[in-house]
Residue frames relative to the residue before (quaternion, step in Angstrom):
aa qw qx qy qz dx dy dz
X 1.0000 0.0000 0.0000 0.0000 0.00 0.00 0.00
X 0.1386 -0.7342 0.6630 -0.0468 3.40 -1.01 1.09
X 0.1254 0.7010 -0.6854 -0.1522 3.58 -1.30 1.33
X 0.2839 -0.7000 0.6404 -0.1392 3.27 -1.60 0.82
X 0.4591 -0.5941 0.5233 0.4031 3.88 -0.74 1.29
X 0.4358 -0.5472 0.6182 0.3584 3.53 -1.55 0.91
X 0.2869 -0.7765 0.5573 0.0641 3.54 -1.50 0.09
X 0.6427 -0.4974 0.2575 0.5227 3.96 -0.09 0.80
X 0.8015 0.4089 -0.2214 0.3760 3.49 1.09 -0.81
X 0.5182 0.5613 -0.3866 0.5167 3.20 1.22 0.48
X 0.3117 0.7344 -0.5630 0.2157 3.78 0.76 0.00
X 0.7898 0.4589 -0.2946 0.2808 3.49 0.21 -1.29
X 0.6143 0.6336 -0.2205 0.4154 2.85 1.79 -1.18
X 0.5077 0.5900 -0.2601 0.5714 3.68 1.61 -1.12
X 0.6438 0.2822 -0.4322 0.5649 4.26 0.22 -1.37
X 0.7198 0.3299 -0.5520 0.2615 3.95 -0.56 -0.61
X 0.6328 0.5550 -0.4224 0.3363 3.51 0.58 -0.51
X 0.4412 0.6940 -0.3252 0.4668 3.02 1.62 -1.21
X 0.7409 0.4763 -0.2585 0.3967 3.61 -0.47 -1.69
X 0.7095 0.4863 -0.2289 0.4558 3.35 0.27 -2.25
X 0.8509 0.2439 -0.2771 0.3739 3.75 0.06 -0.49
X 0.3926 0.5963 -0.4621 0.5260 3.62 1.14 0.52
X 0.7495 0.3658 -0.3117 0.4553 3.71 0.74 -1.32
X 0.6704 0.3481 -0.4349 0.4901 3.62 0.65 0.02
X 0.4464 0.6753 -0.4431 0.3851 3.62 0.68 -0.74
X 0.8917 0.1655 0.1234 0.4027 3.17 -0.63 -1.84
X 0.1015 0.8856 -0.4173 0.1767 3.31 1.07 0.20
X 0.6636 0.3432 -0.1622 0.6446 3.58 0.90 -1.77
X 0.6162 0.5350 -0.4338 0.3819 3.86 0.46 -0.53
X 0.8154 -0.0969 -0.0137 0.5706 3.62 0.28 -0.78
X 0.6150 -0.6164 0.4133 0.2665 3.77 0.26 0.78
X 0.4300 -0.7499 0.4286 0.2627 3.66 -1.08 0.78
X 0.5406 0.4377 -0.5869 0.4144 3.35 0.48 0.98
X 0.5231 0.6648 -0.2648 0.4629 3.49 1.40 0.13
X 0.5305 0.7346 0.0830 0.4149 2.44 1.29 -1.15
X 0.7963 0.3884 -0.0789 0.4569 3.50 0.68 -1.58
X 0.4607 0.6081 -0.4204 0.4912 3.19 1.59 -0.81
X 0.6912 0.5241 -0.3696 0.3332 3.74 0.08 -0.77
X 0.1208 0.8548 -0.4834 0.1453 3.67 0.19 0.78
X 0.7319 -0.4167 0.2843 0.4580 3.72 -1.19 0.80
X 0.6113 0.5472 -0.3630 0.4417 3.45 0.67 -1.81
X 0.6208 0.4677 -0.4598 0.4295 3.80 -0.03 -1.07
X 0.8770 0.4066 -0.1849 0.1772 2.95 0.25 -1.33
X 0.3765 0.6921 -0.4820 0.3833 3.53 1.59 -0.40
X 0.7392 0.3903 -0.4724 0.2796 3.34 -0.69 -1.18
X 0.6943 0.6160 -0.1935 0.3177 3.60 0.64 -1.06
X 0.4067 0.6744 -0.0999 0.6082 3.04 1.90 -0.76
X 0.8798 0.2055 -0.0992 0.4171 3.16 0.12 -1.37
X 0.4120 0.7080 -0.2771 0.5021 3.46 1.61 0.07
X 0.8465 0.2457 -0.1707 0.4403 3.14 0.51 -1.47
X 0.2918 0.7689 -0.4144 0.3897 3.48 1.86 -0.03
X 0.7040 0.4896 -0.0304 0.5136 3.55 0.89 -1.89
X 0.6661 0.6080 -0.3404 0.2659 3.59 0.99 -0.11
X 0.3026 -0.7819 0.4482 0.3101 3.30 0.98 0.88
X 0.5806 0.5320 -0.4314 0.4401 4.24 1.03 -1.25
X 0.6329 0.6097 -0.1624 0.4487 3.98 0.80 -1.04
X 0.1369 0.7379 -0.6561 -0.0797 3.65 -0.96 0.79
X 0.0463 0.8258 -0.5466 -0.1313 3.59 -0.01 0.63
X 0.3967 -0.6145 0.6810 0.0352 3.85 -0.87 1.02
X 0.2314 -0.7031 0.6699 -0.0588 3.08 -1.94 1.01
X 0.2128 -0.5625 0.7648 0.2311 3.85 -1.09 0.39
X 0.0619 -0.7273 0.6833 0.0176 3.06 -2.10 0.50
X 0.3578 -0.7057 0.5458 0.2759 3.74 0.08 1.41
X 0.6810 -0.5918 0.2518 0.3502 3.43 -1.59 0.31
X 0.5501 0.4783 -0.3948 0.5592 3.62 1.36 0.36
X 0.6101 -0.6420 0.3819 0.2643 3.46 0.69 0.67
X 0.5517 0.4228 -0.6163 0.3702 3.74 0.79 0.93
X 0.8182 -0.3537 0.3812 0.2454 2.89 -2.20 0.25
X 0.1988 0.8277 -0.5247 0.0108 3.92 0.01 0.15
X 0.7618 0.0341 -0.1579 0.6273 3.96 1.23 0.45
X 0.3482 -0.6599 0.6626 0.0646 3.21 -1.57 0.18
X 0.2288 0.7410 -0.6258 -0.0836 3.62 -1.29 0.15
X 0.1847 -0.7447 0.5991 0.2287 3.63 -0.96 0.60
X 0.0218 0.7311 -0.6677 -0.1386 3.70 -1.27 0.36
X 0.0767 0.7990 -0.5965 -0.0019 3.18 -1.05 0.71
X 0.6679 -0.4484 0.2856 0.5209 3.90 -1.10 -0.46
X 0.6886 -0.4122 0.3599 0.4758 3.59 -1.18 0.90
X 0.0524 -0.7050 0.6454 0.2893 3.47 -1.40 0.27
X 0.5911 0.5303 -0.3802 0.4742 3.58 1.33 1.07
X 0.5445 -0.6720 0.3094 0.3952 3.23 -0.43 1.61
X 0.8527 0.4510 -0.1656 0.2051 3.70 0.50 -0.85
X 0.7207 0.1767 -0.4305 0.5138 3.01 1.62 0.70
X 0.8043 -0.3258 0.3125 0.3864 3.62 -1.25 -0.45
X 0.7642 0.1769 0.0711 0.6161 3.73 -0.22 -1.68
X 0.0259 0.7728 -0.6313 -0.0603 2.93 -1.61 0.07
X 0.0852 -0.8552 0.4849 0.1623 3.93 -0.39 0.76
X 0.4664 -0.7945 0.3565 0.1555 3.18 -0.10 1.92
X 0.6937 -0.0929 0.2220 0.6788 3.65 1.11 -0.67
X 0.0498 0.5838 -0.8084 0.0569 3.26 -2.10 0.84
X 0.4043 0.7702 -0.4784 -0.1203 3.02 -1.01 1.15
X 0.6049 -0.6806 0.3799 0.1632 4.00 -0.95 -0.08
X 0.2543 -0.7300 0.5203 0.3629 3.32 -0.02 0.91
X 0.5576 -0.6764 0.2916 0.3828 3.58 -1.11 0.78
X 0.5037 0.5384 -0.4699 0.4854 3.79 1.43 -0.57
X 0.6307 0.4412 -0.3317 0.5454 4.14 0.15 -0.07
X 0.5577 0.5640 -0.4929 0.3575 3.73 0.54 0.21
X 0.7259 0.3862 -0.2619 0.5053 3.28 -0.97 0.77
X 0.6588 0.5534 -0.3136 0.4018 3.87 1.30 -0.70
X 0.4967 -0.5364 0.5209 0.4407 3.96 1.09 -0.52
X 0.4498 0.5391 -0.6735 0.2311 3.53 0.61 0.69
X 0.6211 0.6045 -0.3854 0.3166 3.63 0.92 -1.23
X 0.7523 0.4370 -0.3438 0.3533 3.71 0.99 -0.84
X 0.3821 0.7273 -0.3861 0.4195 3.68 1.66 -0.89
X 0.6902 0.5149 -0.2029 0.4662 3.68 0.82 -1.96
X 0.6833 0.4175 -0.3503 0.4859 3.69 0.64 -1.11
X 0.5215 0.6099 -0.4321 0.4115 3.89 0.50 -0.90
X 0.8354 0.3836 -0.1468 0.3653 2.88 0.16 -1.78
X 0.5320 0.6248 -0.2712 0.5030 3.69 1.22 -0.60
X 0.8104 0.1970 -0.1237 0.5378 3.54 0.44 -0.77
X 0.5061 0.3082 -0.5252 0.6108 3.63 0.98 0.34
X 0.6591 0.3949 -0.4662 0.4384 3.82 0.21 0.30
X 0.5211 0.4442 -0.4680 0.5587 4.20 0.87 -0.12
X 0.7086 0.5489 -0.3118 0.3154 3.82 0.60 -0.63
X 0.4614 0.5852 -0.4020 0.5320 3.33 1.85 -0.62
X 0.7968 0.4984 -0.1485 0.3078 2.86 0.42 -1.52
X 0.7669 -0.4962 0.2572 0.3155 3.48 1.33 0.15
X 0.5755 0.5817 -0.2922 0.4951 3.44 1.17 -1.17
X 0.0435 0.8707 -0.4632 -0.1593 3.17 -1.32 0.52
X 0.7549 -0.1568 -0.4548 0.4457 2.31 1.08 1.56
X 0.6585 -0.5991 0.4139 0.1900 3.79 -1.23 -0.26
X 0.1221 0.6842 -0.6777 -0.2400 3.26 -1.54 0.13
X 0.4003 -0.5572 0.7099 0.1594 3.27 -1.90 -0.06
X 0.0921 -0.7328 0.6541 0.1633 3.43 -1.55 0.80
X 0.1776 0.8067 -0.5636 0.0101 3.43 -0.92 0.42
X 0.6124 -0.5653 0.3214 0.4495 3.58 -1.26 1.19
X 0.6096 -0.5574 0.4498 0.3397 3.13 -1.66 0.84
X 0.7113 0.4045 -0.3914 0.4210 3.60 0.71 -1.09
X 0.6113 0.5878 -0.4234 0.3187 3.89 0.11 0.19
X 0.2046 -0.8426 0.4982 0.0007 3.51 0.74 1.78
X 0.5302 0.7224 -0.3131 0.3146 3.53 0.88 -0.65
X 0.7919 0.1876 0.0047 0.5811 2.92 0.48 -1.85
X 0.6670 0.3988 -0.4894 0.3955 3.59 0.70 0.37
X 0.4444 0.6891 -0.3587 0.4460 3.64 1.14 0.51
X 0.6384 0.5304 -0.2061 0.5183 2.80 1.33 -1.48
X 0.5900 0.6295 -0.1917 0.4678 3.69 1.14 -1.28
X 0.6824 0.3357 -0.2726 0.5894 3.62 0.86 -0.67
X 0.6300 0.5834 -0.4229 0.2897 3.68 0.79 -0.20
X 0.7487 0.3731 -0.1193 0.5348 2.84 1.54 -1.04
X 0.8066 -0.3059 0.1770 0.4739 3.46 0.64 1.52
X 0.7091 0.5876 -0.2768 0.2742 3.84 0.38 -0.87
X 0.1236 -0.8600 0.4950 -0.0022 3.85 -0.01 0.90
X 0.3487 -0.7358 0.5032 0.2895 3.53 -0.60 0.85
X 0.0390 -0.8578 0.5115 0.0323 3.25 -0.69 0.82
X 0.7188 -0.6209 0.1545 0.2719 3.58 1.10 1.77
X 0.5352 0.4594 -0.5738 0.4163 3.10 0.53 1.56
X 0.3935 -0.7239 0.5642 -0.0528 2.85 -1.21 1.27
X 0.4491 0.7362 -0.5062 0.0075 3.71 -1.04 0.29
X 0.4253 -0.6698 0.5416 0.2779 3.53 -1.17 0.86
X 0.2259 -0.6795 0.6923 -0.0895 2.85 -2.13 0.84
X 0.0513 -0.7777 0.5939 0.1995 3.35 -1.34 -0.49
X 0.0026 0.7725 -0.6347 -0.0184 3.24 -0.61 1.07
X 0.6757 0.2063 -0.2274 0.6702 3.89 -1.34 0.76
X 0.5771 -0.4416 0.5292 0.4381 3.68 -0.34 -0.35
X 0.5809 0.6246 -0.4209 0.3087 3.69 0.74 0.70
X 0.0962 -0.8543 0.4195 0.2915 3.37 -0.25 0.71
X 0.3347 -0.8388 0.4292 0.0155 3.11 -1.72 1.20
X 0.0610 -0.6960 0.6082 0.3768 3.98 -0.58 -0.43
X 0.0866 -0.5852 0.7624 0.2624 3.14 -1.30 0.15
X 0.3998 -0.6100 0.6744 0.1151 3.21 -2.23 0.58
X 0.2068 -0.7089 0.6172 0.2716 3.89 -0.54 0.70
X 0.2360 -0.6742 0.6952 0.0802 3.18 -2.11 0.16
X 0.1147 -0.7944 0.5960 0.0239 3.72 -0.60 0.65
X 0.2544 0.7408 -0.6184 0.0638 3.35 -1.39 0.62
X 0.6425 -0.5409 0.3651 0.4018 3.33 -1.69 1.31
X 0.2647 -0.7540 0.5245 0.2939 3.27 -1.21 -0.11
X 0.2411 -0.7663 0.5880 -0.0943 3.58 -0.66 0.54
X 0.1336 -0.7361 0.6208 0.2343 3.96 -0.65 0.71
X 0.5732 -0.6203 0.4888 0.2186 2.67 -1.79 0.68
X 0.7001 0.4109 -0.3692 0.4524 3.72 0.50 -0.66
């Protein structure tokens, strides 16, 4: 596994991962006919936006044949009360379980640390036991905020998580 800053030309590669791991992800959350609507095309433009965002560092995994199999983005908090923030990390689901998700998190938060922050939170839906396991493995503690949303026309809470930051090397 190889991570590596994502680059304008990796967008498409970033929405399919994007899409593909929402439809397994969240599946029980908003059902796959919900679900399908969500498609690469949607996603490109957004992709290629935050590519160009100089505020934004978004980072790639690369299985050993050199495709794309996760993504993280880290950028400043968009909550007044902490530092970093890691907008999203995800994994295609056939790569779960290999160390791509933790490679990304390393590398993500030894990249808020360049950048100063010392430390971070993350928001993620409450119903997504997976990745919030994974989140407590890697150091992050929920530290009791709470807010609804609605994504697909579904309403959601997400739950935040915070943690110090610390490089890895």
């Amino acid at each position: 596994m190889e991570v590596r800053r994502a680059g304008p030309d990796d967008a498409a590669a970033i929405a399919d991962v994007h899409v593909r791991t929402w439809r397994s992800a969240y599946e029980h959350v908003f059902g796959a006919e919900r679900l399908a609507g969500v498609t690469v095309e949607q996603r490109l433009p957004m992709w290629r936006q935050i590519l160009n965002d100089p505020s934004q560092t978004a980072l790639v995994v690369e299985d050993e044949t050199g495709r794309i199999v996760g993504w993280c983005t880290v950028a400043p908090s968009r909550d007044a009360d902490a530092d970093g923030e890691l907008w999203g990390i995800y994994v295609l689901p056939e790569a779960w379980g290999t160390g791509a998700g933790t490679a990304l998190m390393v590398a993500g938060t030894d990249v808020l640390c360049e950048l100063g922050y010392r430390e971070a939170i993350l928001w993620v839906l409450e119903d997504n036991p997976r990745a919030r396991r994974f989140y407590e493995r890697e150091g992050w503690t929920l530290d009791g905020l709470r807010k609804e949303d609605e994504f697909l026309g579904v309403p959601v809470t997400e739950v935040r998580y915070r943690r110090l930051l610390t490089p890895s090397g």
